[in-house]
N, C-alpha and C positions, 0 to 999 in steps of 0.2 A: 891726814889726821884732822879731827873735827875741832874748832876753835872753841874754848870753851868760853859759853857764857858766862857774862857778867851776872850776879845776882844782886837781886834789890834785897836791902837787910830790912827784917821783920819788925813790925815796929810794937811798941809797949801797949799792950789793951789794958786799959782801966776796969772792964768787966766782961763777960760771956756774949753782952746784949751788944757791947763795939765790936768786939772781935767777930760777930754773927754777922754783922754791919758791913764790917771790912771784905770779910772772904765772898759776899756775896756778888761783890764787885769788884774782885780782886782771883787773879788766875794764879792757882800756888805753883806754877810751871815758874814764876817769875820769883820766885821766892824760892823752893829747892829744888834740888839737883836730880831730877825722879829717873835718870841713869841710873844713878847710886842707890833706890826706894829697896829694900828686904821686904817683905810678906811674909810674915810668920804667924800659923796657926797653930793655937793652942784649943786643947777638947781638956777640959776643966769642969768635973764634974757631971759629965755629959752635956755639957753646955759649949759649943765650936764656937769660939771666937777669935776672929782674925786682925793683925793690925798692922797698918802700913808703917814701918822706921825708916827714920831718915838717920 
């Protein structure tokens, strides 16, 4: 059985321009759990858009 990692908890962005900041140098492996990730596309309008849930 595989050990589960430990996660680093996400921390509070003040605005879009930290959080841009942060993920740029920051690996979201270390943050969730992308075992766990769903992909669910939805086609709205004829417009296909997709989104990764954690």
């Amino acid at each position: 059985m595989k050990k589960a990692k430990k996660l680093k908890k996400l921390p509070v962005f003040k605005n879009e321009n930290e959080e841009r900041d942060f993920w740029s140098t920051h690996d979201t492996a270390d943050f969730f759990d992308l075992d766990k990730v769903h992909r669910y596309t939805l086609d709205i309008l004829g417009a296909l858009e997709c989104w990764n849930v954690y």
